[in-house]
C-alpha positions in Angstrom: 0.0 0.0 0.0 1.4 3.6 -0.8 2.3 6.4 1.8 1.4 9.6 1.5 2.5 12.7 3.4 0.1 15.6 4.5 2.3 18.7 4.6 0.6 21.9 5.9 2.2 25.4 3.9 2.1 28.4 4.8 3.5 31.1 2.2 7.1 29.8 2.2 6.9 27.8 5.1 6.7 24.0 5.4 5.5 21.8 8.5 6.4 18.4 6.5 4.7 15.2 7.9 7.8 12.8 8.2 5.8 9.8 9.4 2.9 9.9 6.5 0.1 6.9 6.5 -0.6 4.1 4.4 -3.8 4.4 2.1 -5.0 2.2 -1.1 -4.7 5.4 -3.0 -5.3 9.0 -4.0 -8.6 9.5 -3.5 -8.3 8.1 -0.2 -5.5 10.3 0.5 -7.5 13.1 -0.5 -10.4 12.2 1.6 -8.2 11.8 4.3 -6.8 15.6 3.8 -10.3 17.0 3.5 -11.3 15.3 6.9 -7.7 16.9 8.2 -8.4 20.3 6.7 -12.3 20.1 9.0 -10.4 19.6 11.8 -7.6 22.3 12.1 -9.8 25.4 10.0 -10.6 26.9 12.9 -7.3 26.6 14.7 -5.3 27.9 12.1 -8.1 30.8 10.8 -6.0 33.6 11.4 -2.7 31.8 10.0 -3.0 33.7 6.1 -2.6 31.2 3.1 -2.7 27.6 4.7 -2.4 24.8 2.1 -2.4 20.7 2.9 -0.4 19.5 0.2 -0.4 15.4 0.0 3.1 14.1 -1.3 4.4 10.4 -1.8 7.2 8.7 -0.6 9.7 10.5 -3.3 8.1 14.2 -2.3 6.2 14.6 -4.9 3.4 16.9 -5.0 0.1 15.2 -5.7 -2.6 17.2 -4.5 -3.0 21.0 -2.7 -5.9 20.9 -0.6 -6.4 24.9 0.6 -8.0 25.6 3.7 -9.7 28.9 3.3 -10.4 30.0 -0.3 -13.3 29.0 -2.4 -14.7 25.2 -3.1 -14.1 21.8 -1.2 -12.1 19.6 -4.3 -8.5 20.1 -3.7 -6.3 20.9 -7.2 -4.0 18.0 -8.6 -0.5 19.4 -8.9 
């Protein structure tokens, strides 16, 4: 099963998940960050441009989930 890592952005700055979780695949993964994203909006409301980006085991960008601009899909990278 693949691992992918949910890295939060801010700006510039990157808090990189360095543990990640196993998941059958992308769409999982993106449920996963959507669920992520519920849970830590209103902690992080006053935090500016806060992005959950979902990378695989080489660091590749796969998906940018945004936590407080328009629509719920996430954008493939």
């Amino acid at each position: 099963m693949p691992r992918f890592f949910f890295n939060i952005r801010d700006g510039y700055d990157v808090d990189e998940d360095e543990e990640g979780i196993e998941l059958p695949d992308l769409e999982a993964a993106r449920a996963e960050a959507l669920a992520t994203v519920e849970e830590l909006r209103d902690e992080l409301a006053d935090a500016g441009n806060i992005e959950l980006e979902i990378t695989d085991e080489t660091g590749r960008r796969l998906l940018t989930v945004p936590f407080f601009r328009g629509g719920q899909g996430g954008r493939r990278r």
